[in-house]
N, C-alpha and C positions, 0 to 999 in steps of 0.2 A: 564503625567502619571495620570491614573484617581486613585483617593481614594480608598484606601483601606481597610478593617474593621481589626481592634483590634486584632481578632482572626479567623482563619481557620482553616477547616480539609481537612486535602490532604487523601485520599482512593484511596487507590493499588499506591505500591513506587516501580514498576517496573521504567522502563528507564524515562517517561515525571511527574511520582507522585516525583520522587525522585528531579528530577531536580526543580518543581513548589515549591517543602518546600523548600528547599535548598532558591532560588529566593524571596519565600516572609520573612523566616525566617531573611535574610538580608536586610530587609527592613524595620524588628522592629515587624514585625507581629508574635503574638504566635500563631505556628504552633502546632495543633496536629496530628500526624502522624500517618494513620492507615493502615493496611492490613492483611486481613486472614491469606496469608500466615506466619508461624514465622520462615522461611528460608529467610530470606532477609537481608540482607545488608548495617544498617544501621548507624553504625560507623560514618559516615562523617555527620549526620543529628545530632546524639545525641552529637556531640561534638560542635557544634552554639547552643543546647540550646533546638532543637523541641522536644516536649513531642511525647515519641512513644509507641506505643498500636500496640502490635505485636497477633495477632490469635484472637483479640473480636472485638464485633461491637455492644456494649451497646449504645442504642440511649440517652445515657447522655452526651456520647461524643462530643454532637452536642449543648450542654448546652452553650452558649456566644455565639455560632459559627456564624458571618458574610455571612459566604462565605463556599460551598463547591466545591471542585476541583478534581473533578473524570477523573481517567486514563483510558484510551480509553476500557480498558478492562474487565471495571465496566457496566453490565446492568444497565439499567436504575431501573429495578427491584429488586436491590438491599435493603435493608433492610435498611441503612443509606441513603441512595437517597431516597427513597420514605418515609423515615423521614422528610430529611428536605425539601424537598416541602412541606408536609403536614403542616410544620413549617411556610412556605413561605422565607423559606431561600435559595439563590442565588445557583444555581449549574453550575459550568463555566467546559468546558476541557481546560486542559493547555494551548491550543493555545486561549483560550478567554482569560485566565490571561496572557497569554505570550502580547498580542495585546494591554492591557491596562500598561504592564511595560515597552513597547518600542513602541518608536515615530517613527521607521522607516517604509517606505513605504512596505506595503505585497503584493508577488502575491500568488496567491494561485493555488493549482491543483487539485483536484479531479474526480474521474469514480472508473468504477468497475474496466478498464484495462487499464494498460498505464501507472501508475499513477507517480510509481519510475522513470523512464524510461525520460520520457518530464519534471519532477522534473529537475531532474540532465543533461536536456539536456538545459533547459532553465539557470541552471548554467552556463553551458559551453560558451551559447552564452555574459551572462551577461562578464565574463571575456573578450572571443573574443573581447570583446567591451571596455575591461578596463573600465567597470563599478564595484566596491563595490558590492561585494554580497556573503550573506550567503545561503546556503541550508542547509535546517533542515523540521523539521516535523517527519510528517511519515515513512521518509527514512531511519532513523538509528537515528536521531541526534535529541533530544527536542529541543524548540526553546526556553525554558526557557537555553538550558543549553549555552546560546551566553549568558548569565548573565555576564558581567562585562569584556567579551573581540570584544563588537558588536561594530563596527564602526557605530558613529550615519550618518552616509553619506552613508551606506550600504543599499541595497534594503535586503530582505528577501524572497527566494525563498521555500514556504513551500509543500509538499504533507500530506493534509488533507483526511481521510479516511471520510466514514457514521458517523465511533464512536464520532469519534472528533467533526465534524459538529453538532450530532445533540445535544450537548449541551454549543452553543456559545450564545450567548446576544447582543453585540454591535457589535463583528468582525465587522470591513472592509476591505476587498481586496482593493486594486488600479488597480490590475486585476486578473481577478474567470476564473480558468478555466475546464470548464465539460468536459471530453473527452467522456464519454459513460455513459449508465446507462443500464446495464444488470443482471442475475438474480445472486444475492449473498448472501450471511448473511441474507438467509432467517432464517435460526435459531434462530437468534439474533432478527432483524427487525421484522418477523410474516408475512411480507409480500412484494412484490416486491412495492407497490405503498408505503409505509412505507420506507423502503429502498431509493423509488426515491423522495420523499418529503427530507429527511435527506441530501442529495447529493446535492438540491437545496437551501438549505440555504447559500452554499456558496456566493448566489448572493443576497442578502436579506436585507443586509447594504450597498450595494454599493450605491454613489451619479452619478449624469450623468458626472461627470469629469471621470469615475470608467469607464471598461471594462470589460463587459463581453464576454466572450471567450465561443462558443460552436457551435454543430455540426449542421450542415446546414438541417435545415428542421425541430428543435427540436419549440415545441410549446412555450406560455409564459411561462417564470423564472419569480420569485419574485423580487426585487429591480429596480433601477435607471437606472443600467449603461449603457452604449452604448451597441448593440449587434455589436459583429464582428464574423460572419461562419466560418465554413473551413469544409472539408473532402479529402480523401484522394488524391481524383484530384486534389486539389489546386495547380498552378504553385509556383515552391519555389525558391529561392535564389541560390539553389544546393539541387545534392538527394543526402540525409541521405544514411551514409556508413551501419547502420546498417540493415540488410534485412527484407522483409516481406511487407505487404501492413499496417498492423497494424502499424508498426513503420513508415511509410509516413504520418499515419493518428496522430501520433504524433506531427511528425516533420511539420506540419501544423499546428496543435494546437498552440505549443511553435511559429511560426514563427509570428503568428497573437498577440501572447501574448509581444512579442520581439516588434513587431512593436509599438504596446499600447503603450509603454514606451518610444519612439522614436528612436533607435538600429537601430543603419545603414542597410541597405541588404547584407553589402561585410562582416558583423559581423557573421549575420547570416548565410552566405554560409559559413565563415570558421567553424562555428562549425559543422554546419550540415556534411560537408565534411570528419571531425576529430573527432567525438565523437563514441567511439567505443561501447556503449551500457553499461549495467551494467548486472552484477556477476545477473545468477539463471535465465536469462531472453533471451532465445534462446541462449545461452553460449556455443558454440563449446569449448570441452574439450578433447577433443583428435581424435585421427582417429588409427583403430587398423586394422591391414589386408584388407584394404579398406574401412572400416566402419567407419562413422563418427556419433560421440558420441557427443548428445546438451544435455545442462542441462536448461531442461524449470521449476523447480520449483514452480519456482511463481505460475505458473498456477493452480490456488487453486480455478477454477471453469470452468464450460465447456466451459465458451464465450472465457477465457485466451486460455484453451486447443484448440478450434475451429481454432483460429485464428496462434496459433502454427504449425497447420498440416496443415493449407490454406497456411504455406510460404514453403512447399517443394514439390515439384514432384516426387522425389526420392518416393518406396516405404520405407514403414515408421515398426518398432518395437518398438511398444510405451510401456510404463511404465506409468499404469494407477489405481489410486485407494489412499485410505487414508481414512479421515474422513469425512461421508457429511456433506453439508451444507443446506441439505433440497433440491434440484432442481431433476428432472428427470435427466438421463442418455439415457433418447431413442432418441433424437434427434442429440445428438454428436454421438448416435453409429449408426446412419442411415449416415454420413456424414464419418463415418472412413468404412463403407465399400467400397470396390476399392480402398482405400488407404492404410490402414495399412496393413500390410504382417500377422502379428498377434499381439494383445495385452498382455502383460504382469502385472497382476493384484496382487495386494497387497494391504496390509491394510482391515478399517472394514468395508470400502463400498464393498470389493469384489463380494461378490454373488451379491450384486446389479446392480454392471453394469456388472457381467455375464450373466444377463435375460435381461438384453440392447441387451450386443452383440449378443445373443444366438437369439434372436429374428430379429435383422440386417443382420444374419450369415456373423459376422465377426470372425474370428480365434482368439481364443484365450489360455491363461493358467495359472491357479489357482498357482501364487509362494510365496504367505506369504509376502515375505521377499524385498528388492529393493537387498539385494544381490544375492537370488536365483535369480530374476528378470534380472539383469545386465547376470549373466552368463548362462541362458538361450537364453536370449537376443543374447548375443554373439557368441554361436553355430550356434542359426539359420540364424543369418542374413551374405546376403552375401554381395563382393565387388559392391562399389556404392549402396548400404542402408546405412539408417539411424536408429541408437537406440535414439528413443527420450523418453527423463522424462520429461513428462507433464500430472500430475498426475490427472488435474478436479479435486482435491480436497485437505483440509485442510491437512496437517501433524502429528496432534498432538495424532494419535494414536501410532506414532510409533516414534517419533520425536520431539524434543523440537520447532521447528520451521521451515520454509519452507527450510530457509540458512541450519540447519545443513543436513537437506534431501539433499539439490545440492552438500553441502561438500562431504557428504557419497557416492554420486554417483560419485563424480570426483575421489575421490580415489579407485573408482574400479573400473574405467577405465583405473588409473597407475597403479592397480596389473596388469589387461589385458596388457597394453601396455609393461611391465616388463617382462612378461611371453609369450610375441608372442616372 
């Protein structure tokens, strides 16, 4: 475990801030604990001892301070970050503190798409394998919060966003793997070469014992490791149950990253064969009068949405719209004419990718709502279509987050389904 300093401040104690004080505060280090928000949840923090600073951000806070530990959801432009740089004091994300408090071997995952998905598929195979292994990261689970029940014989299977990435130090993967780099968090990043620098760090510490994992034709990456390709052609062990060319182009990724580690081939055909995908990510959720209802959620950008509507023939009633993230919408609405039947638009991108479609002349209809949306959806579309949510964009205008948008939409495919 590398050294520590004295004292820290963890900024924003959502899911991986909460989990990082918790981790070092047990470890003797005084913790100060900060976040704008003062709705948070900090009970379990104030009772080991961390000092918490709930709605300020006085850069005195930062007085002793070793080390800062910013949650993925902190700008870099943030008012305490661009303190303590200017201090020359350390700013880690959790998975750079998570890496210096456990010795166990990392793979790592990142792209714009895919990312949950070959996460948890690379789970699966590590088990098939009766190998030790956790999944955490990006996917639900801090990886600080394996604090104090991590088998030291365990691999650690993470999905690392841009956020994460672009404020690590030492990370090393034992294998990095890139599935894509397409246009996203331009809002955040400023720009897609921003963006794709940040994505690339994943390879940056690796040594040539290390693998890197990524797609066949991509130019130089920064660090050591071996390169090993894939793409969606790659011959596999077994094809992947879940559908789509996207998800082959996964379950090549994970296979190349499987092999890295040494995992048999009959490991990896039983997972590829059994892993039935994960929740908000082409999710078939019902089928109502012949209509079959997916919940693409995730898809909180056009390359996710693109790749959504490329896995059906069926014409399509898509569910489109939310919050942007900065990208055009004329290119995915030149690619949904001759396929979708019509659009269904919501949220505060709407007029914007109305002057997409209107310009593609693809059909479409102004519904506000993802409920007006669903039950519009639902009159028009007939036997053998599809109602898809794959919205190209963020949630959080109408929405706490992508998951509770796929919830809301599952559930009003059970009113439907109740009332056919």
């Amino acid at each position: 475990m590398s050294e520590l300093p004295a004292r820290a401040l963890v900024l924003g104690l959502a899911r991986s801030g909460g989990a990082a004080a918790l981790a070092l505060a047990r470890r003797g280090v005084q913790v100060v604990a900060v976040d704008r928000s003062t709705d948070v949840n900090v009970s379990e923090l104030a009772g080991i001892g961390v000092e918490i600073r709930l709605g300020t951000e006085s850069e005195r806070l930062l007085d002793g301070v070793g080390v800062l530990v910013k949650s993925p959801g902190v700008p870099a432009e943030a008012m305490l970050v661009r303190a303590a740089h200017k201090r020359r004091i350390s700013v880690w994300s959790e998975v750079e503190l998570a890496s210096r408090l456990f010795s166990n071997p990392l793979v790592g995952v990142t792209g714009t798409n895919g990312k949950t998905t070959t996460t948890e598929l690379l789970g699966a195979v590590f088990r098939a394998a009766d190998r030790k292994v956790e999944v955490a990261g990006n996917v639900g689970r801090a990886i600080c919060d394996l604090d104090g029940r991590l088998d030291p014989e365990a691999w650690i299977v993470c999905e690392l966003s841009s956020f994460q990435l672009e404020d690590i130090d030492r990370l090393r993967l034992r294998v990095a793997v890139l599935l894509n780099v397409e246009p996203d968090h331009l809002d955040r990043h400023g720009s897609l070469e921003a963006y794709r620098d940040a994505k690339l760090r994943i390879f940056e510490n690796q040594l040539p014992e290390d693998a890197a994992v990524l797609p066949r034709g991509l130019g130089e990456v920064p660090g050591r490791g071996r390169r090993l390709e894939f793409d969606a052609h790659d011959p596999l062990p077994a094809e992947p149950l879940i559908p789509g060319a996207h998800n082959r182009e996964n379950a090549a990724a994970a296979t190349q990253a499987a092999r890295a580690v040494g995992i048999a081939e009959e490991a990896i055909a039983e997972a590829l064969r059994t892993f039935p995908g994960v929740p908000h990510r082409l999710e078939p959720v019902g089928e109502v009068a012949g209509v079959r209802y997916v919940n693409d959620s995730k898809a909180t950008n056009t390359a996710a949405a693109r790749r959504a509507v490329a896995s059906y023939s069926q014409p399509l009633h898509i569910v489109l719209g939310g919050r942007g993230k900065g990208e055009s919408f004329d290119a995915f609405a030149e690619e949904l004419r001759g396929h979708a039947a019509c659009a269904y638009l919501i949220g505060e991108t709407a007029e914007e990718i109305a002057a997409s479609l209107t310009r593609a002349e693809v059909r479409f209809e102004h519904c506000g709502t993802l409920e007006q949306a669903v039950s519009l959806a639902a009159q028009n579309a007939r036997t053998g279509e599809i109602v898809l949510l794959s919205p190209a964009c963020a949630s959080f205008d109408q929405f706490d987050n992508f998951e509770q948008r796929g919830e809301d939409f599952r559930a009003l495919v059970e009113e439907l389904k109740r009332a056919s």
